[in-house]
N, C-alpha and C positions, 0 to 999 in steps of 0.2 A: 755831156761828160760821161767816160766809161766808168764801170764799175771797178772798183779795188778787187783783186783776184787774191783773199784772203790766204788762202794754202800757200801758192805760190809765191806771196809775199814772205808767209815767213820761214820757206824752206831757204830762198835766199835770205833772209835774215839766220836760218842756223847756219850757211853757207860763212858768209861772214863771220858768225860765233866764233868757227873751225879754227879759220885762220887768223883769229884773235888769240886764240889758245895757243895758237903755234908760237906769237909773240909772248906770251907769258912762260908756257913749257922753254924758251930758249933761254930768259931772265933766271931761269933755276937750273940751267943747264944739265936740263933731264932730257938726255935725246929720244927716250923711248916715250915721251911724249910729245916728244917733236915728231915724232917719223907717223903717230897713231893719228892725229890731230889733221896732219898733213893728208893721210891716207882718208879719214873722213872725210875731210873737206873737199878732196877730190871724188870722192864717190856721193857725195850727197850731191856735190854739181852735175856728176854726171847721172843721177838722178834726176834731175829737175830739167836738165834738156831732153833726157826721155821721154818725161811725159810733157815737153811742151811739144817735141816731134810729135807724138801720141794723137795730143787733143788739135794742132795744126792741119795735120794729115788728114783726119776724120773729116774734116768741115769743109 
């Protein structure tokens, strides 16, 4: 059985956060929390395929 990749699990768990936020900032109809929420979520994703390119590429 592999091991849990700790970090990486829970930068996709703040991944999913993001875009939970996004569902809550829409229920208050605060777009500038939709648009911030959106933009993290996509940059924390596109974070985490960085470094899985990063540590993939290495080995």
């Amino acid at each position: 059985m592999k091991n849990i990749n700790l970090p990486m699990l829970l930068l996709a768990t703040l991944v999913i956060a993001m875009f939970l936020a996004v569902g809550v900032a829409i229920s208050y109809h605060n777009i500038w929390f939709v648009l911030l929420f959106i933009l993290l979520g996509f940059a924390t994703m596109g974070l985490g395929l960085t470094i899985k390119r990063k540590r993939s590429g290495s080995q």
